[in-house]
N, C-alpha and C positions, 0 to 999 in steps of 0.2 A: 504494500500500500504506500508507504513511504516513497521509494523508489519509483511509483507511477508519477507520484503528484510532483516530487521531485525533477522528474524528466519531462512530464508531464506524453507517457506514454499513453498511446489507445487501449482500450479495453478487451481489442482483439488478443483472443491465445493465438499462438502460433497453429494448432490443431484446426480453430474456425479456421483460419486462412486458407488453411490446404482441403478443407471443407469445400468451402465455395468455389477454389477454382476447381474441385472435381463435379462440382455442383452446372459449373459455367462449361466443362467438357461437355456432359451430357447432354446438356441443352444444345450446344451447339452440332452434337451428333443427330439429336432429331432432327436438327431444320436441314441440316444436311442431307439425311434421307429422304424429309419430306420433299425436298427440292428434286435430288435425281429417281425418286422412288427407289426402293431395294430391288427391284426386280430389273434395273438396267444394268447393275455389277452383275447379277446372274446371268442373264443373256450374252454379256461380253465376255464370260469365260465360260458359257456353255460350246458346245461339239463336242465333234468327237475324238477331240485328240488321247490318244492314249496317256492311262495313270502308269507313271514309271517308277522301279526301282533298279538304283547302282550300286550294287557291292563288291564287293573285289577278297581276294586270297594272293598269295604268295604269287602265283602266276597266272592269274586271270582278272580280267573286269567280269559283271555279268550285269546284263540287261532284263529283267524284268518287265513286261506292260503286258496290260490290262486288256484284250481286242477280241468281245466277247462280238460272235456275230461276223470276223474276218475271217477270210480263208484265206488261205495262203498264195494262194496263185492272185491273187488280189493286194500282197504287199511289195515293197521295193525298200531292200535294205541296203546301204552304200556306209562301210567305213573308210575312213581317213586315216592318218598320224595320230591323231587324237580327239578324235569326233566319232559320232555316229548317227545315222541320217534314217529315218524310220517312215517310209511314207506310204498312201495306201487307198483305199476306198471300203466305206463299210455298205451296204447296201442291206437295206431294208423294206422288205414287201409293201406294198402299197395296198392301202384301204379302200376300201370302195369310195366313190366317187361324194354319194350325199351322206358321209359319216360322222359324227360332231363329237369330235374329241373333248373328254374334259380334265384328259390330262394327257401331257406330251414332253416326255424325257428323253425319248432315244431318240436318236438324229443321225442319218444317215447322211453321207456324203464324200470326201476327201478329206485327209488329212496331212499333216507334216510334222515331224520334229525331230530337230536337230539337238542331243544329247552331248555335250563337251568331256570327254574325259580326262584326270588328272593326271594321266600319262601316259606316253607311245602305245600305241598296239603296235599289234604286226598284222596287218589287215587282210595280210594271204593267207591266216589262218582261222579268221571267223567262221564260226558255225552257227546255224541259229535252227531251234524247233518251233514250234506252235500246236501246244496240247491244251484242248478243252479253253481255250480261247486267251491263253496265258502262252505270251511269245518270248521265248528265254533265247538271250544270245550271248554267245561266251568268246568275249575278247582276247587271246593272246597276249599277255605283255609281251614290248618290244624287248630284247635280250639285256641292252642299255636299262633298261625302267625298271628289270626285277634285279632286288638286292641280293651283293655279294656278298658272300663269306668270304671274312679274310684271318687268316689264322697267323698268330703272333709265332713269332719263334724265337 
């Protein structure tokens, strides 16, 4: 008390502060949406680009996606030095003509994606499968990119 009248400090604690401006976040998160609606971020990262995973071992990268509804004679896979380029078309039956959808998730069309890896392959040695709609492709590390054993003596 002394100290306030003293300095003659606000009554605000440090805690309101941080209050309000999570207060002033929020608020400004709604008008935010209310302006582009939530439904235009989902539209601009819906398709159908494949959901991917990269892990890697001692001598391999492996690619992972998701391409439920592709066949195979329907993809185009192209690796680089350190890329890998995954592109394709998913095609989806068509509905009768006066059908009135009241929900619509799956989208058929073209896709592309260019995957960067963290180091050389050797691209004359890719292989790739596609089981049950899960496309696994197994990178070769470059000879340079997997680590040496070096024995002291």
């Amino acid at each position: 008390m002394f100290y306030r009248r003293l300095f003659d400090f606000p009554t605000l604690s440090l805690r309101s502060s941080f209050d309000e401006l999570d207060r002033m976040r929020r608020q400004m998160e709604r008008i935010f949406d209310d302006l582009t609606g939530s439904s235009f971020f989902m539209r601009t990262r819906a398709g159908v680009f494949p959901l991917t995973n990269l892990t890697e071992d001692r001598d391999n990268y492996y690619v992972r996606a998701e391409l439920p509804g592709v066949r195979s004679e329907d993809l185009d896979i192209q690796a680089t030095g350190n890329s890998i380029s995954i592109s394709g078309e998913r095609k989806i039956e068509g509905e009768e003509e006066n059908v009135k959808y009241h929900r619509r998730e799956r989208e058929a069309g073209r896709f592309s994606r260019v995957i960067g890896l963290p180091g050389e392959i050797d691209p004359s040695r890719v292989s790739a499968s596609l089981v049950n709609g899960i496309l696994k492709i197994t990178l070769p590390k470059a000879e340079a990119a997997k680590p040496k054993q070096i024995t002291v003596k």
